[in-house]
ZAPADREN-308236 format. One record per residue: residue number from 1; y, z, x of N, C-alpha, C in turn. Coordinates in steps of 0.1 Angstrom, whole numbers, plus 5000, padded with zeros to 4 digits. Example, Ala and Ser with C-alpha at 12.3 -4.5 7.8 and 13.67 -1.06 7.14 Angstrom:
BEGIN
<pos->1	n.Y->4943	n.Z->5078	n.X->5132	ca.Y->4955	ca.Z->5078	ca.X->5123	c.Y->4967	c.Z->5078	c.X->5132>;
<pos->2	n.Y->4978	n.Z->5071	n.X->5128	ca.Y->4989	ca.Z->5071	ca.X->5137	c.Y->5000	c.Z->5079	c.X->5129>;
//
This chain:
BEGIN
<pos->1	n.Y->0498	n.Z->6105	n.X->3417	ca.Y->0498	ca.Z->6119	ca.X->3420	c.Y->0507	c.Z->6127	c.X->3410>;
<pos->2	n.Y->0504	n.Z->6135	n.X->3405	ca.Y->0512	ca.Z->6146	ca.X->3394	c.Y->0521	c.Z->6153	c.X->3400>;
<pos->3	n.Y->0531	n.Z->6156	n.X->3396	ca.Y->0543	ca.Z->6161	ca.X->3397	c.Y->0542	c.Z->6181	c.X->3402>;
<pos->4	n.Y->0539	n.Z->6185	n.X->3416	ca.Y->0539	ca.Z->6195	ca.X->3411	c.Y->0547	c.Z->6206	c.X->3402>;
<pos->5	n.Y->0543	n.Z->6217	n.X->3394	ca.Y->0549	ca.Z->6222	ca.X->3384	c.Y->0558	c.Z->6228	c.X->3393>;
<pos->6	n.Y->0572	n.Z->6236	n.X->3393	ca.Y->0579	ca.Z->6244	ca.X->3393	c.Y->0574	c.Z->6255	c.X->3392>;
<pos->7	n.Y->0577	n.Z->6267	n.X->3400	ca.Y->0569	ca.Z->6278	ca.X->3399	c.Y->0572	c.Z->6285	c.X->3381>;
<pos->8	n.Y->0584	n.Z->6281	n.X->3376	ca.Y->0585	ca.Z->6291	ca.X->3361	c.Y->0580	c.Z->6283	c.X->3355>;
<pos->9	n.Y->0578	n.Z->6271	n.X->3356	ca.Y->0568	ca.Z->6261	ca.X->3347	c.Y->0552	c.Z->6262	c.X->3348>;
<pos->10	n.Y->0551	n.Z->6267	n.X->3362	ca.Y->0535	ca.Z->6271	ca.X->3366	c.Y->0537	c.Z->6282	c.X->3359>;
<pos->11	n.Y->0542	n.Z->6291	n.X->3354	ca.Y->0543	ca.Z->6305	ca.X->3348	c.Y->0537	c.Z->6302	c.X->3335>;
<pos->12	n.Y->0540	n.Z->6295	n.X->3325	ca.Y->0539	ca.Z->6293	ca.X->3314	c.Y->0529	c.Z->6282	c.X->3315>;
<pos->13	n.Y->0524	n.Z->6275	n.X->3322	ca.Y->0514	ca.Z->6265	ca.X->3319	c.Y->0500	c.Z->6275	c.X->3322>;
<pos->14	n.Y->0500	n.Z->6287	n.X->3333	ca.Y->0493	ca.Z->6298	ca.X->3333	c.Y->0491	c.Z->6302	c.X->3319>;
<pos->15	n.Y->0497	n.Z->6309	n.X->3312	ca.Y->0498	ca.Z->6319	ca.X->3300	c.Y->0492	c.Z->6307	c.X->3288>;
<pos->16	n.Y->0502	n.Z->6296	n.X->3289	ca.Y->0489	ca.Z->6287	ca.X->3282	c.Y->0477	c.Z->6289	c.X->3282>;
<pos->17	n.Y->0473	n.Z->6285	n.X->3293	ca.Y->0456	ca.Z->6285	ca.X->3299	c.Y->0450	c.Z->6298	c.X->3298>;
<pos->18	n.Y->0458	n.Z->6308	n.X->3295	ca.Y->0450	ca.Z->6323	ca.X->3292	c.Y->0449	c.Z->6324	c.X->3281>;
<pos->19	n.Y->0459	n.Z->6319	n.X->3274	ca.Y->0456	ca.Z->6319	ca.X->3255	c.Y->0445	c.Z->6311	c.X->3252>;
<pos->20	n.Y->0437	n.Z->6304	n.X->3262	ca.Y->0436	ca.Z->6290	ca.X->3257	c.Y->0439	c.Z->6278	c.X->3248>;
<pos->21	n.Y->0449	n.Z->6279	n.X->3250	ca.Y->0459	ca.Z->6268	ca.X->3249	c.Y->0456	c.Z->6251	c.X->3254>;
<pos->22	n.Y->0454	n.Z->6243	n.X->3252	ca.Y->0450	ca.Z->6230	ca.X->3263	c.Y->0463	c.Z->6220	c.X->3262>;
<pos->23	n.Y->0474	n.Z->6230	n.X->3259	ca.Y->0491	ca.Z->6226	ca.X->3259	c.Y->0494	c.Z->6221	c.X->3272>;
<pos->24	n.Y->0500	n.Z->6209	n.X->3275	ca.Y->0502	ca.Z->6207	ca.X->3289	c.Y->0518	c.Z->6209	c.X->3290>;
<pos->25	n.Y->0518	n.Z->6216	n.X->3302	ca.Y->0539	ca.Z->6216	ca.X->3306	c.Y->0542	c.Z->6208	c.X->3311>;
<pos->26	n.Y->0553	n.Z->6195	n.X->3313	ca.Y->0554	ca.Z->6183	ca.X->3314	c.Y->0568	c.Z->6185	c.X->3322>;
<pos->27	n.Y->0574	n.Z->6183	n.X->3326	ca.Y->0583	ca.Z->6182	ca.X->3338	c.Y->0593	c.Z->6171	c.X->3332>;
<pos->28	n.Y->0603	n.Z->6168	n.X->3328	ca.Y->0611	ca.Z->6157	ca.X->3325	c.Y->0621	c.Z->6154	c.X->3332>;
<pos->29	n.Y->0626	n.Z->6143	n.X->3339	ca.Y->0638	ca.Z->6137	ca.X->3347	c.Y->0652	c.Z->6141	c.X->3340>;
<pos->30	n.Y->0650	n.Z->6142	n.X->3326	ca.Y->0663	ca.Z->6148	ca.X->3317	c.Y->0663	c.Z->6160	c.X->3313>;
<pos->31	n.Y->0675	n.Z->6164	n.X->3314	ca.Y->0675	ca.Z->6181	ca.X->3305	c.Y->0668	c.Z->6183	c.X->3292>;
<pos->32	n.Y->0663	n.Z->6194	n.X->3292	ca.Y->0657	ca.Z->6196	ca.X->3281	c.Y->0661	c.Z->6208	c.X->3273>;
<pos->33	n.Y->0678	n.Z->6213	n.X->3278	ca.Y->0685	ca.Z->6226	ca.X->3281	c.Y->0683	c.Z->6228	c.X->3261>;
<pos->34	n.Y->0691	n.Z->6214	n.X->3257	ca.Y->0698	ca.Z->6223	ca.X->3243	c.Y->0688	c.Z->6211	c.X->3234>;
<pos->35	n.Y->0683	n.Z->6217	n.X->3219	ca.Y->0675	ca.Z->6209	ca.X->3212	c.Y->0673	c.Z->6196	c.X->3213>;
<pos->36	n.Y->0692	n.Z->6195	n.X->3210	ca.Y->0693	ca.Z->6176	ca.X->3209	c.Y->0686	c.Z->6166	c.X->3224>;
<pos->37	n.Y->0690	n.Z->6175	n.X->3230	ca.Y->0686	ca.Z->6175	ca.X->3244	c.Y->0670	c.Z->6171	c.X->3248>;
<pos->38	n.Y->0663	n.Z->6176	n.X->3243	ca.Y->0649	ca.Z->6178	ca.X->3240	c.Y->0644	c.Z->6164	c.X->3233>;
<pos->39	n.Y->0649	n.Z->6168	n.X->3226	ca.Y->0643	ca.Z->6162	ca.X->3215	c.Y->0646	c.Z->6147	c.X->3221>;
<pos->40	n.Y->0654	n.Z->6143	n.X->3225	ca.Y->0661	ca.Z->6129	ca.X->3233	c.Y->0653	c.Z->6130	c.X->3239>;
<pos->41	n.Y->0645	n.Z->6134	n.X->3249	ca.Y->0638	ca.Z->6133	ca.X->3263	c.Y->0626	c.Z->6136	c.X->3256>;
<pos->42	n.Y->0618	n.Z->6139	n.X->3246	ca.Y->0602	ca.Z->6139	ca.X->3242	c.Y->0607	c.Z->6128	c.X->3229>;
<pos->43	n.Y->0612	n.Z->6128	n.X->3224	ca.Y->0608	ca.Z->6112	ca.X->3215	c.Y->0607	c.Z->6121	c.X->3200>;
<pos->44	n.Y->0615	n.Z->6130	n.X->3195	ca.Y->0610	ca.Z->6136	ca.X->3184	c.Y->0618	c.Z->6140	c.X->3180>;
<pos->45	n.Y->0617	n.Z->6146	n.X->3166	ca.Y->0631	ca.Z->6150	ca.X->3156	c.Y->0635	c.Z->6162	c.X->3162>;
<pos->46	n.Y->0653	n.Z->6166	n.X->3161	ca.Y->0659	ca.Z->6177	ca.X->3166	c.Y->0649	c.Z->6188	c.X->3159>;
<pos->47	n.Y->0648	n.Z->6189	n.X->3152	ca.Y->0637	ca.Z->6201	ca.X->3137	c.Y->0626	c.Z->6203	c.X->3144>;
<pos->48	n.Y->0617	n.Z->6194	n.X->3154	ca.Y->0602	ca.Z->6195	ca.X->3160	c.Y->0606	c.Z->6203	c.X->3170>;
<pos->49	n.Y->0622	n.Z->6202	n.X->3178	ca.Y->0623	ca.Z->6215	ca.X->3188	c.Y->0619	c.Z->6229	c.X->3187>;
<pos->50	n.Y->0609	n.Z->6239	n.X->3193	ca.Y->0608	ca.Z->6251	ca.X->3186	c.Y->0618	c.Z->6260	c.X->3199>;
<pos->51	n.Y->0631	n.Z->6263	n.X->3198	ca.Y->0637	ca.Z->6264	ca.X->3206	c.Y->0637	c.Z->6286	c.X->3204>;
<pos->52	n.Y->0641	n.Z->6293	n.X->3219	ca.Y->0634	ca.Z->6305	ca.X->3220	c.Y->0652	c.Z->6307	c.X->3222>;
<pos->53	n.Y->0658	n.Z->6317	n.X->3212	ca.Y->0668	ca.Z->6322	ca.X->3215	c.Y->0662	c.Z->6337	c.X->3214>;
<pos->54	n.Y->0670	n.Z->6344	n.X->3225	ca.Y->0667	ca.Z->6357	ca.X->3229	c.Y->0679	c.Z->6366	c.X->3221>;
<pos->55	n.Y->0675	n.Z->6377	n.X->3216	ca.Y->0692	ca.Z->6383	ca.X->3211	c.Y->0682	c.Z->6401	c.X->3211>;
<pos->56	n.Y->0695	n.Z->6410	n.X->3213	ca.Y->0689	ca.Z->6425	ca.X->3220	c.Y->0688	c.Z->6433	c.X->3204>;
<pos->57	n.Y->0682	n.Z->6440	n.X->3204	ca.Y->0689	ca.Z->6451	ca.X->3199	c.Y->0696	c.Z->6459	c.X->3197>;
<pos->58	n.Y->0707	n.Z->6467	n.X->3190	ca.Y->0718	ca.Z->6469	ca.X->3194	c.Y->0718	c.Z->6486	c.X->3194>;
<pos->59	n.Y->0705	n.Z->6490	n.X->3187	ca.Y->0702	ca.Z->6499	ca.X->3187	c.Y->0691	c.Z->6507	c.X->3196>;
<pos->60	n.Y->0686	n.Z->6495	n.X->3204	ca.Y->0673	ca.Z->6506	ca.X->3207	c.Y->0672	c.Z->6492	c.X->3222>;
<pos->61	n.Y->0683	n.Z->6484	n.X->3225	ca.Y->0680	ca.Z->6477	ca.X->3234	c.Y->0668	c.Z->6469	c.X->3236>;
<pos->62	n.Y->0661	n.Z->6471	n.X->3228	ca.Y->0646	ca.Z->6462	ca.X->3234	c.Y->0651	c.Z->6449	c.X->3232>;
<pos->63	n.Y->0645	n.Z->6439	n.X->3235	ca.Y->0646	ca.Z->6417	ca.X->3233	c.Y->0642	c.Z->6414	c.X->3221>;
<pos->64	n.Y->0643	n.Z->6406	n.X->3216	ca.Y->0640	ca.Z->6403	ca.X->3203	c.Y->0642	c.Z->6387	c.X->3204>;
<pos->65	n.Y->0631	n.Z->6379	n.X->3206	ca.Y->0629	ca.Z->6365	ca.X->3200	c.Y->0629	c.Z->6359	c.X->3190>;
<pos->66	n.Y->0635	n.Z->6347	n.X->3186	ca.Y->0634	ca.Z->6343	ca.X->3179	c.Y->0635	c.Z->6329	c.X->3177>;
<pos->67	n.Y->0620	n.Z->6324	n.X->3174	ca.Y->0618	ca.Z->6309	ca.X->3180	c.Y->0618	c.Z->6302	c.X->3163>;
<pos->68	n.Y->0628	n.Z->6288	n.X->3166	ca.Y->0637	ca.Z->6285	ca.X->3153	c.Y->0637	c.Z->6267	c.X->3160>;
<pos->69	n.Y->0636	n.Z->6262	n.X->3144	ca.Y->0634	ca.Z->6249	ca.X->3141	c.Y->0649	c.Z->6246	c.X->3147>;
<pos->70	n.Y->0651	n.Z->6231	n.X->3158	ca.Y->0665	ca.Z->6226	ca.X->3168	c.Y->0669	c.Z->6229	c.X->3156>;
<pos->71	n.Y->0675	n.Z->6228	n.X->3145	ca.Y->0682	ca.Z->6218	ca.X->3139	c.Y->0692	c.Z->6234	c.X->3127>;
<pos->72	n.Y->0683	n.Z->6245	n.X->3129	ca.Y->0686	ca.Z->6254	ca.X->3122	c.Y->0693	c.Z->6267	c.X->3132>;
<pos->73	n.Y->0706	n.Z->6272	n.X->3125	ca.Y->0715	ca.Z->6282	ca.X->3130	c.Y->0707	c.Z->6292	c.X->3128>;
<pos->74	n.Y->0705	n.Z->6302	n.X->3133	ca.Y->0697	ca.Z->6317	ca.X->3136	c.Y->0705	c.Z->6327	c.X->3121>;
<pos->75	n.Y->0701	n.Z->6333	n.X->3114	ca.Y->0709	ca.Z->6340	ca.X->3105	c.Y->0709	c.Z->6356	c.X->3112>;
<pos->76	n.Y->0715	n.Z->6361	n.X->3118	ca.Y->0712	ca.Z->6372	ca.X->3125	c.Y->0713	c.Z->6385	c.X->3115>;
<pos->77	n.Y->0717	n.Z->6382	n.X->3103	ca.Y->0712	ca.Z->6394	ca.X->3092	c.Y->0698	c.Z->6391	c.X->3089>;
<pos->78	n.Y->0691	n.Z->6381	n.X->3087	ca.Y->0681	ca.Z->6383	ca.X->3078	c.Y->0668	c.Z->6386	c.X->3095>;
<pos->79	n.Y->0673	n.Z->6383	n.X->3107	ca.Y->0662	ca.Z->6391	ca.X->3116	c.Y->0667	c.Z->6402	c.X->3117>;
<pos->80	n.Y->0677	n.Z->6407	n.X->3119	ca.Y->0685	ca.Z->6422	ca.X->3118	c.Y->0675	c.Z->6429	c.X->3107>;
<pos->81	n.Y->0670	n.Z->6427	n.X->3095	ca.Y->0668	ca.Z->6431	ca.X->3082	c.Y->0649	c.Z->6431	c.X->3090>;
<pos->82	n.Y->0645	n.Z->6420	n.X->3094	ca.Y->0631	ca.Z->6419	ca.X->3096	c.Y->0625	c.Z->6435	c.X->3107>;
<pos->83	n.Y->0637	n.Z->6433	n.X->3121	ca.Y->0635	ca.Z->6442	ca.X->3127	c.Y->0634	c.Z->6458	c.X->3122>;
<pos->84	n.Y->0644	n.Z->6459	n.X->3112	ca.Y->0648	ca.Z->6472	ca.X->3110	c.Y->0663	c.Z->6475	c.X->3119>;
<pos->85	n.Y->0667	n.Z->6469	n.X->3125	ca.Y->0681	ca.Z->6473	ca.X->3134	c.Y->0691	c.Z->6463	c.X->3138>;
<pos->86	n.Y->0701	n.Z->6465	n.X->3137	ca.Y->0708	ca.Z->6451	ca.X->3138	c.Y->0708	c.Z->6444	c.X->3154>;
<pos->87	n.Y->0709	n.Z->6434	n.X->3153	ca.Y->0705	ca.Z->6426	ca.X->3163	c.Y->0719	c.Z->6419	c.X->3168>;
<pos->88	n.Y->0725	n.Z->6414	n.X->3183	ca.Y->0734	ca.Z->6412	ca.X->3188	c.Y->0727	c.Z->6395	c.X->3197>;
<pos->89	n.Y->0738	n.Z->6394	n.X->3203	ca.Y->0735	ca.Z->6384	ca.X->3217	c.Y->0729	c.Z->6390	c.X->3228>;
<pos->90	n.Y->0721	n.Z->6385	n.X->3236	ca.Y->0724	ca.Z->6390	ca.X->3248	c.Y->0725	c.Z->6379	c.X->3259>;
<pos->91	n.Y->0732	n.Z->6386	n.X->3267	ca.Y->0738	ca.Z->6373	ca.X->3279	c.Y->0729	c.Z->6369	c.X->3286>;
<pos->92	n.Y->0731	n.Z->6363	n.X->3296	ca.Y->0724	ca.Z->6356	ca.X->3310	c.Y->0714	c.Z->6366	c.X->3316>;
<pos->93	n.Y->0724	n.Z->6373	n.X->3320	ca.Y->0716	ca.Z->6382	ca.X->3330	c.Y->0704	c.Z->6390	c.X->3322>;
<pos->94	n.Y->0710	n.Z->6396	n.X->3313	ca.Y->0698	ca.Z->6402	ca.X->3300	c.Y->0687	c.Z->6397	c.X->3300>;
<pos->95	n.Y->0686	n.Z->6384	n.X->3295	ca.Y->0675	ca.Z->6371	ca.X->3291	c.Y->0669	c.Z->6367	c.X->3301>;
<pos->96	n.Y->0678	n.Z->6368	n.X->3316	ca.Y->0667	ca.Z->6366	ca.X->3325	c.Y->0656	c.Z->6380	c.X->3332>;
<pos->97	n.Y->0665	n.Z->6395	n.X->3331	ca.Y->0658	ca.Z->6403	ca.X->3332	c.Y->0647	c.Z->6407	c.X->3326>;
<pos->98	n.Y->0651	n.Z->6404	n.X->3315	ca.Y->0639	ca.Z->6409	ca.X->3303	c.Y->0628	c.Z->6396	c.X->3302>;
<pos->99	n.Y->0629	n.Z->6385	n.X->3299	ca.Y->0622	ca.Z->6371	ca.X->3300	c.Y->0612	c.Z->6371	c.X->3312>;
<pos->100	n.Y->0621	n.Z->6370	n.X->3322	ca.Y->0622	ca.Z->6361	ca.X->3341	c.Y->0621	c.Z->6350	c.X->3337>;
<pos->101	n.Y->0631	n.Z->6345	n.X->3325	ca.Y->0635	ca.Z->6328	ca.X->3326	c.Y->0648	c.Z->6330	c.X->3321>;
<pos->102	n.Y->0654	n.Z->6315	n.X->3330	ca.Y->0668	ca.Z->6312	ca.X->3325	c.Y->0672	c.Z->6305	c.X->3310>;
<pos->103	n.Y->0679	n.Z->6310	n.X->3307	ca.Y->0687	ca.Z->6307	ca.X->3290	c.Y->0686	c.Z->6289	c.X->3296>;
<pos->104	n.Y->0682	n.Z->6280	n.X->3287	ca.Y->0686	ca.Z->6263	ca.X->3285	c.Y->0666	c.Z->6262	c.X->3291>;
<pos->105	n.Y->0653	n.Z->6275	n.X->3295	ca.Y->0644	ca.Z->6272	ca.X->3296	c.Y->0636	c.Z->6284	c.X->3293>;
<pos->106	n.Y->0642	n.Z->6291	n.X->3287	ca.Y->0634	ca.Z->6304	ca.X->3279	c.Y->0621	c.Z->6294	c.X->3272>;
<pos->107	n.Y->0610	n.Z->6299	n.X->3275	ca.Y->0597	ca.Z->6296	ca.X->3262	c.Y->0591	c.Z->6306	c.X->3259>;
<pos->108	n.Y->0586	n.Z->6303	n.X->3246	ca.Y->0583	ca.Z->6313	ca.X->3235	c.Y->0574	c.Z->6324	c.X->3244>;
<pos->109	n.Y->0567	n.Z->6323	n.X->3252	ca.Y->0559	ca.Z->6325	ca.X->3259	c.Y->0558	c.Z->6333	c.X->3274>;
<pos->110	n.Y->0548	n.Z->6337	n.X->3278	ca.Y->0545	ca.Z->6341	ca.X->3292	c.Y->0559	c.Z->6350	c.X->3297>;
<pos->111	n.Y->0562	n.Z->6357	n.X->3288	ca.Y->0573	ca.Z->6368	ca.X->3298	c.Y->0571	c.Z->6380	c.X->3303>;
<pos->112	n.Y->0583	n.Z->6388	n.X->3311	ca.Y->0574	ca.Z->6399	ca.X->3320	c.Y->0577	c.Z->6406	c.X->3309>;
<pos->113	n.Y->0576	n.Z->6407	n.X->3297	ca.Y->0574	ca.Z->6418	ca.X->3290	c.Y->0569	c.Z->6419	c.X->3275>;
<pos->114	n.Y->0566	n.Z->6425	n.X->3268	ca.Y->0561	ca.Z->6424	ca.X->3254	c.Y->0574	c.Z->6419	c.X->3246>;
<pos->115	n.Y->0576	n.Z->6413	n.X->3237	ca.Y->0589	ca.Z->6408	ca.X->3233	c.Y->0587	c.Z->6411	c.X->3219>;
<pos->116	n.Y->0597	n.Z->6414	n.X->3209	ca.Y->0594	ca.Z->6411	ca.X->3193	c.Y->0600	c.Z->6399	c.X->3190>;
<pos->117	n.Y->0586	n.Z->6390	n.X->3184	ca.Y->0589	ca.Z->6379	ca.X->3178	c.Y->0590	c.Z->6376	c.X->3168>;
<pos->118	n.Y->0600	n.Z->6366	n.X->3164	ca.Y->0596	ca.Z->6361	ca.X->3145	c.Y->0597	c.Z->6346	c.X->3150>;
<pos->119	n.Y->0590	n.Z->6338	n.X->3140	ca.Y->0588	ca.Z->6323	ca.X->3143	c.Y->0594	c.Z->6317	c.X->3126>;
<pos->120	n.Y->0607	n.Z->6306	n.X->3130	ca.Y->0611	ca.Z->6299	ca.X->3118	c.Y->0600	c.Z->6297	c.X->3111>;
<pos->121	n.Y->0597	n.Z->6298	n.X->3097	ca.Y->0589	ca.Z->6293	ca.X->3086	c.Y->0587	c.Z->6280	c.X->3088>;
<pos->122	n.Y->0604	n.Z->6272	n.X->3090	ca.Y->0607	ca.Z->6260	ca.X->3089	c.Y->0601	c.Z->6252	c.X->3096>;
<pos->123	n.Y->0592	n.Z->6261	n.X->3113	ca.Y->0589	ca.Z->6247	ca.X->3122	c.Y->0568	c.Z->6242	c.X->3116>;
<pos->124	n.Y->0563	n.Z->6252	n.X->3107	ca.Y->0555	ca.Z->6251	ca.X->3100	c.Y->0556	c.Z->6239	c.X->3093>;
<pos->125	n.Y->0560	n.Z->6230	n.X->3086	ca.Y->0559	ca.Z->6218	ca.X->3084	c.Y->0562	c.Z->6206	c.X->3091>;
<pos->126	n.Y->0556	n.Z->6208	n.X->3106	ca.Y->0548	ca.Z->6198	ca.X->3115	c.Y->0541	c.Z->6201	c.X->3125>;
<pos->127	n.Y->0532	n.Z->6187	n.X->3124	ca.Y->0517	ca.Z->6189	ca.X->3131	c.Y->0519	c.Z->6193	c.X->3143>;
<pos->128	n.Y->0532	n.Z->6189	n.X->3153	ca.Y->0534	ca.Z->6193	ca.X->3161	c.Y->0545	c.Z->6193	c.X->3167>;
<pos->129	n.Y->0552	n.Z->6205	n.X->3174	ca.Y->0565	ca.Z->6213	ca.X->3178	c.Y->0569	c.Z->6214	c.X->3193>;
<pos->130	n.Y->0577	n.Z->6210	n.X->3201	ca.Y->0578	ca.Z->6213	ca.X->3215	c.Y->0587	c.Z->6223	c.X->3218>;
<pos->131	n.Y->0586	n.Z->6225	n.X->3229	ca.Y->0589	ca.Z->6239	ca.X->3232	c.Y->0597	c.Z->6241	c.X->3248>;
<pos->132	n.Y->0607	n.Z->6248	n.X->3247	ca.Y->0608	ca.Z->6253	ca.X->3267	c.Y->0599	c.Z->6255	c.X->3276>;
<pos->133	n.Y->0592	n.Z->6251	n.X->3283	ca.Y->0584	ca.Z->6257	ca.X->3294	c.Y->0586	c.Z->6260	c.X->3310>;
<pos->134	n.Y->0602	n.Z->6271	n.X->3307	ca.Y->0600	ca.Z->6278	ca.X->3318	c.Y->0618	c.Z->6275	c.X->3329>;
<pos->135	n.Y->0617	n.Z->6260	n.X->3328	ca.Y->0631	ca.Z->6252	ca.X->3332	c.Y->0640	c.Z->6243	c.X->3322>;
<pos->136	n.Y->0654	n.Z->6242	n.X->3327	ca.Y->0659	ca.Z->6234	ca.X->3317	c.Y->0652	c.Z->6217	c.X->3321>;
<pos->137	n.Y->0642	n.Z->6216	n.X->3324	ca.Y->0640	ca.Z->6205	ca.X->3324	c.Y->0624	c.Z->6203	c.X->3318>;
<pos->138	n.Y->0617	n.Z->6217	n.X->3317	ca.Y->0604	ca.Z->6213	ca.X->3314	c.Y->0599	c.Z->6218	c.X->3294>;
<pos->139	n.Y->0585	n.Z->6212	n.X->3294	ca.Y->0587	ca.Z->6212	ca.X->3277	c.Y->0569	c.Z->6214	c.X->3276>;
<pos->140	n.Y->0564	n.Z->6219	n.X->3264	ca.Y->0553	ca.Z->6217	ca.X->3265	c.Y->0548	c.Z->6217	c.X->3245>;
<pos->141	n.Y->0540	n.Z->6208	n.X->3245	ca.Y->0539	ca.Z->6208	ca.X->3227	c.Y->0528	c.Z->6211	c.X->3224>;
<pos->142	n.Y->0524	n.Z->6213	n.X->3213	ca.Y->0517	ca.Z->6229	ca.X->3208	c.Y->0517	c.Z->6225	c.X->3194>;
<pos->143	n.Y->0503	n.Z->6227	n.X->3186	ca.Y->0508	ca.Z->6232	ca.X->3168	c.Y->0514	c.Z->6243	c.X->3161>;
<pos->144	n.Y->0520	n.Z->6243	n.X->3157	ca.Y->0528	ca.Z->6253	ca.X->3151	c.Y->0521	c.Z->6269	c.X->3145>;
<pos->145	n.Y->0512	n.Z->6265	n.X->3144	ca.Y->0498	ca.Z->6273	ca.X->3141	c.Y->0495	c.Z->6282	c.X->3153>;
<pos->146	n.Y->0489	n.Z->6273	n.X->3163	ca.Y->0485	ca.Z->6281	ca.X->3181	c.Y->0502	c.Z->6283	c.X->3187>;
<pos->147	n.Y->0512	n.Z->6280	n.X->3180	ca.Y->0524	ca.Z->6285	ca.X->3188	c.Y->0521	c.Z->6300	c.X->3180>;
<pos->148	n.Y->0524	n.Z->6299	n.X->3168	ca.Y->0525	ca.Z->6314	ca.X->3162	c.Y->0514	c.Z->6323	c.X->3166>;
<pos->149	n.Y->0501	n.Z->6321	n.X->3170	ca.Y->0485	ca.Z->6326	ca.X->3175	c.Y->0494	c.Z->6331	c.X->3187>;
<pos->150	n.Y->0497	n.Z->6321	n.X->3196	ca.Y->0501	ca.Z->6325	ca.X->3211	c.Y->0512	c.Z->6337	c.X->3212>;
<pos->151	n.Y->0521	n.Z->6337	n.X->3204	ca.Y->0533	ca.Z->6345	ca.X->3203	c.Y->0533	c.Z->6358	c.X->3196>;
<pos->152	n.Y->0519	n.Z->6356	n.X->3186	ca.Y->0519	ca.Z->6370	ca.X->3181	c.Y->0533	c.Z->6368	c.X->3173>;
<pos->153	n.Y->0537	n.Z->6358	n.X->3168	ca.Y->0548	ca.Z->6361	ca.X->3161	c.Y->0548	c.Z->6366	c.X->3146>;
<pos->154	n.Y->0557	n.Z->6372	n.X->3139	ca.Y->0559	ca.Z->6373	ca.X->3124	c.Y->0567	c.Z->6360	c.X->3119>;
<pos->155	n.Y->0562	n.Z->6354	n.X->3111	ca.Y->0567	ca.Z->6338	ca.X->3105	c.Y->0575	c.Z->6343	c.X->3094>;
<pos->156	n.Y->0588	n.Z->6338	n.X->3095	ca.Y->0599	ca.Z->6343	ca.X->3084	c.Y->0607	c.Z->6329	c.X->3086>;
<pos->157	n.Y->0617	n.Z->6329	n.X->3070	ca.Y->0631	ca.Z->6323	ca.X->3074	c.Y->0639	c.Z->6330	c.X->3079>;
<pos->158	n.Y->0644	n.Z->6322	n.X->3087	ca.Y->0654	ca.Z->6324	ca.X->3096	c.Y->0669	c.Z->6318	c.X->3094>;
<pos->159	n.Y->0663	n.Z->6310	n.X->3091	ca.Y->0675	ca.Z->6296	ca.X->3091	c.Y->0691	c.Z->6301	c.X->3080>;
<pos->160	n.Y->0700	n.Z->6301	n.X->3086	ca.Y->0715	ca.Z->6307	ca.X->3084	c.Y->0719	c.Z->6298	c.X->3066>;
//
């Protein structure tokens, strides 16, 4: 018998299924909080993590995503430069308001609001990338191609 999903894991295996996506959300006994983390519990290189760090605007408050190869530090000038405004952190509470997921299971995906995205260039050189889905414990993998389709993202370097 399958594991039922978690309701923020059912959130995103939803938005899957509406993209048409045939990406399954997988539930794992290990954290799946921080890349290395991930990547240890699905069997794949830290770099295959497509991990969703959230950071605000500093000017105009909106969220700003930015889904980046495990293995690469975020350059927050050159998305600062993509957006047009410089871009900050945002905390806990932020990322869960604006998302409705918690920071260690933010995915790129399914949030209660329109988000601006950019997607690492970097996770484009493999066939396939996994991702947060929803808990620090759940994950779902995806081509890097239907990840960027799904996210409506802009594909840039990112990497620091």
């Amino acid at each position: 018998m399958a594991q039922e999903l978690k309701a923020s894991a059912a959130k995103v295996q939803d938005s899957l299924k509406a993209m048409g996506l045939e990406a399954m959300v997988v539930q794992l006994p290990a954290s799946t909080r921080t890349a290395k983390e991930a990547a240890e519990a699905v069997g794949c290189q830290v770099a295959q993590i497509a991990k969703s760090i959230v950071f605000r605007g500093l000017e105009s408050d909106r969220p700003v995503l930015v889904v980046a190869s495990g293995i690469n530090r975020i350059d927050e000038a050159k998305v600062s430069d993509l957006l047009g405004e410089p871009i900050g952190p945002a905390q806990a509470d932020y990322v869960r308001a604006r998302t409705g997921f918690v920071i260690g299971g933010v995915p790129p995906l399914g949030h209660q609001e329109e988000i601006w995205t950019v997607v690492d260039r970097d996770l484009l050189g493999f066939d396939l990338v996994w991702a947060a889905a929803g808990t620090p414990k759940a994950v779902f993998s995806v081509s890097p191609a239907d990840l960027v389709r799904a996210v409506g993202g802009r594909v840039a370097q990112v990497a620091a």
